[in-house]
C-alpha positions, -999 to 999 in steps of 0.1 A, spaced: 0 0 0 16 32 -10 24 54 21 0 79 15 -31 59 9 -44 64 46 -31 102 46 -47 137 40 -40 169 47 -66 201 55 -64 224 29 -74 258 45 -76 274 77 -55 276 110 -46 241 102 -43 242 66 -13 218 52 -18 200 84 -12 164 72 -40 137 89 -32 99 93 -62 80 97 -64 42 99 -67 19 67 -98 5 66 -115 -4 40 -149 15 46 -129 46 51 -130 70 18 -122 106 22 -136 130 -1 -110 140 -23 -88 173 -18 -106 190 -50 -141 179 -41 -133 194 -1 -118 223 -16 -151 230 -37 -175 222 -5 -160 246 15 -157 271 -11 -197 272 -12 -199 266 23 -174 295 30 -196 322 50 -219 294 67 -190 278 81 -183 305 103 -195 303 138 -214 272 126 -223 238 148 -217 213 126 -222 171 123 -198 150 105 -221 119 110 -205 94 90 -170 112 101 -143 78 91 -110 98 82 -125 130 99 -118 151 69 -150 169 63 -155 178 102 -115 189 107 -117 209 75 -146 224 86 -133 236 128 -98 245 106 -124 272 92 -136 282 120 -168 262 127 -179 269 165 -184 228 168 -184 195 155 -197 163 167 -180 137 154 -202 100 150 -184 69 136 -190 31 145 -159 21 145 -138 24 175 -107 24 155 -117 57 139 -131 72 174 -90 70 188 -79 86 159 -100 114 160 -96 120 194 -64 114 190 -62 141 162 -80 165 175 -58 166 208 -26 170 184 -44 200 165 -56 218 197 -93 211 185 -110 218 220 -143 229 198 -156 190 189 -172 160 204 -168 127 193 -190 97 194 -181 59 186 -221 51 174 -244 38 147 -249 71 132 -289 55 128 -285 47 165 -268 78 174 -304 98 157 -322 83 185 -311 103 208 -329 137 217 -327 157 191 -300 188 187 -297 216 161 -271 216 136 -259 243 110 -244 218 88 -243 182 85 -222 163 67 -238 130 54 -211 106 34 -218 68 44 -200 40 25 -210 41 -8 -226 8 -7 -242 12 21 -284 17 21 -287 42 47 -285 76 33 -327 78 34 -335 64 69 -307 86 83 -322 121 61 -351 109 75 -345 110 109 -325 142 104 -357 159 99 -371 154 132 -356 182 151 -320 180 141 -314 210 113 -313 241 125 -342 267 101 -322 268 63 -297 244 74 -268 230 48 -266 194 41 -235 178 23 -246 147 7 -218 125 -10 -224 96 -29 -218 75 -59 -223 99 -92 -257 82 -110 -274 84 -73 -304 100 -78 -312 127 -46 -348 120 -55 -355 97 -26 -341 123 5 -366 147 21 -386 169 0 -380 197 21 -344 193 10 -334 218 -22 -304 212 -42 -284 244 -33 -247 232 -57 -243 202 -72 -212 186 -91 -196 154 -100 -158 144 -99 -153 109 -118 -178 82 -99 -185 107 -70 -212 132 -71 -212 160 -38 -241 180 -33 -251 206 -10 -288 209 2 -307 236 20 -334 223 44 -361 249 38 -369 276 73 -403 268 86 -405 302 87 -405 308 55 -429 280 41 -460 295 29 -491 270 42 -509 253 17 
């Protein structure tokens, strides 16, 4: 295995050019530098001040990209213990004081009592069947009014089957992997039928 197949490094913010060894698992699959890059390009007033989840967090790219940014928070959920040692792990080398993080089945972990996010960062194994049940449990009380919601997946996924109350805000594909950001829609807002 070439020596930097379980590496990354953040590309902007207070850590940017940090450098990230996570372990080599299989299931783990960052996003790519250039697909990051583009996220947080679009995501690059939101992120600011912003409590974020990084519920499917495996290398912990998306959710140290984003506190590198300044994000006020991020809660961490992965199911492997492996993974929960390294981000704590990673997060003590980086000073990341700011984040929480939870070794859980993130469908288990949406049980518990609801809390409000900014941003969430949805990007299970790609051949995993989850991505509805967990959008759908996202909308009971865990988005914040017009929060953003990063959904990665293989490129001919169709976002069809997430919550109608979910509007495609950017989309873009790079190779076999299509990233798109959502909007859930401010009850405020919604006009009654």
């Amino acid at each position: 295995m070439p020596r930097s197949a379980n590496q990354l490094r953040i590309i902007g913010g207070r850590w940017r050019g940090s450098r990230i060894v996570f372990p080599p698992l299989a299931a783990i699959r960052p996003s790519p530098d250039r697909v990051r890059e583009t996220l947080f390009n679009w995501l690059q007033q939101p992120i600011v001040g912003a409590r974020c989840l990084d519920l499917f967090a495996g290398s912990g790219a998306l959710g140290l990209e984003a506190l590198s940014r300044g994000a006020a928070h991020v809660t961490f959920v992965d199911r492997e213990p492996q993974v929960g040692r390294h981000l704590t792990q990673t997060l003590q080398r980086l000073g990341g004081h700011d984040a929480t993080v939870t070794v859980e089945d993130a469908q288990r972990f949406l049980l518990r009592p609801a809390q409000l996010f900014d941003i969430v960062f949805l990007d299970p194994p790609f051949d995993s069947t989850v991505l509805e049940q967990v959008a759908g449990r996202l909308q009971q009380g865990w988005l914040a009014p017009g929060a953003y919601i990063y959904v990665e997946c293989p490129a001919e996924r169709s976002l069809s089957t997430l919550p109608a109350q979910w509007a495609i805000h950017r989309t873009k594909h790079a190779g076999q992997v299509g990233y798109h950001l959502l909007r859930a829609s401010d009850p405020a807002n919604e006009v009654p039928p």
